[in-house]
C-alpha positions in Angstrom: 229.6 187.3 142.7 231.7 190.6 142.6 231.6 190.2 138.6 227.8 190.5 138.7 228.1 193.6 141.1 230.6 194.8 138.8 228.2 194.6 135.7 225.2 196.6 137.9 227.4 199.4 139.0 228.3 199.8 134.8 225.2 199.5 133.9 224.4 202.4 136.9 227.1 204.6 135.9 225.6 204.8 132.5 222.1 206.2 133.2 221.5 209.9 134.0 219.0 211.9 134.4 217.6 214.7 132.1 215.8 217.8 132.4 214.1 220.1 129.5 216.9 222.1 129.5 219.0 219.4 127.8 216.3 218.5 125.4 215.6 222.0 124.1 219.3 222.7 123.6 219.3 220.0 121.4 216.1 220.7 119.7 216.1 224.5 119.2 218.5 225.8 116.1 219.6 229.0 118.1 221.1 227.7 121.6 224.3 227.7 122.6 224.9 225.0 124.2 223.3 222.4 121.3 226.9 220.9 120.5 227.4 219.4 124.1 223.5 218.7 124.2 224.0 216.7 120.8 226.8 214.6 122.3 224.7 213.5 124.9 221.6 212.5 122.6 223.8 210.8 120.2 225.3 208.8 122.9 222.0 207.8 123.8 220.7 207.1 120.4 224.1 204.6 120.5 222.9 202.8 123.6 226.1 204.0 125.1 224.2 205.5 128.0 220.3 205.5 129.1 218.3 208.6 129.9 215.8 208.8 132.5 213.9 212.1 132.9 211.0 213.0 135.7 207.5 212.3 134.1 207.0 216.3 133.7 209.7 216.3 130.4 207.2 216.3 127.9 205.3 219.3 129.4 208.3 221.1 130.2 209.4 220.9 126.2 206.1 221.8 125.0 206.6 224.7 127.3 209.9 225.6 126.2 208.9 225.2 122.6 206.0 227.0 123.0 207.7 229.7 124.3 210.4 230.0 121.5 207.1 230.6 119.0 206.1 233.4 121.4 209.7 235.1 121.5 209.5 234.5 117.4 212.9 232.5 117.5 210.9 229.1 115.8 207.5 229.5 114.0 204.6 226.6 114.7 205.9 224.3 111.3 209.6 224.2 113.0 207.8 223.7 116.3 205.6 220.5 115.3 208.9 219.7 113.7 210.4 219.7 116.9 208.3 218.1 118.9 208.0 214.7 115.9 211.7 214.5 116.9 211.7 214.3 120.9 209.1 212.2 120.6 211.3 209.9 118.7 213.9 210.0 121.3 211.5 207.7 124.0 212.9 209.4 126.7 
């Protein structure tokens, strides 16, 4: 019995919730924070940890992307680029 709690509290402790933010750090070639973003994807591309985000991600990175063709720092071929990989990430 306190095994099988032990396993669900692991299993817990290794899901955590995302935001935008996260994913466009990762995504976009020109943010700073993109290294500790990248640790975080390739953990969960490693099944070492699950992601869970709020069902407005994908609009929220469309938005943020969007906005990075406005601001000229990505032009729409990067951008559809872009978007191909967080799709990939099934988030």
């Amino acid at each position: 019995m306190i095994t099988k709690n032990l396993l669900n509290m692991d299993a817990i402790a290794k899901c955590y919730v995302i935001d935008a933010s996260v994913i466009l750090a990762w995504l976009l070639p020109d943010e700073i924070y993109q290294n500790s973003a990248n640790s975080i994807l390739n953990l969960h591309g490693l099944g070492k940890l699950s992601l869970i985000s709020p069902s407005i991600l994908p609009y929220e990175v469309i938005n943020g992307i969007r906005n990075s063709i406005q601001r000229k720092r990505i032009n729409q071929k990067i951008a559809y680029q872009l978007l191909s990989v967080f799709r990939k990430t099934e988030i």
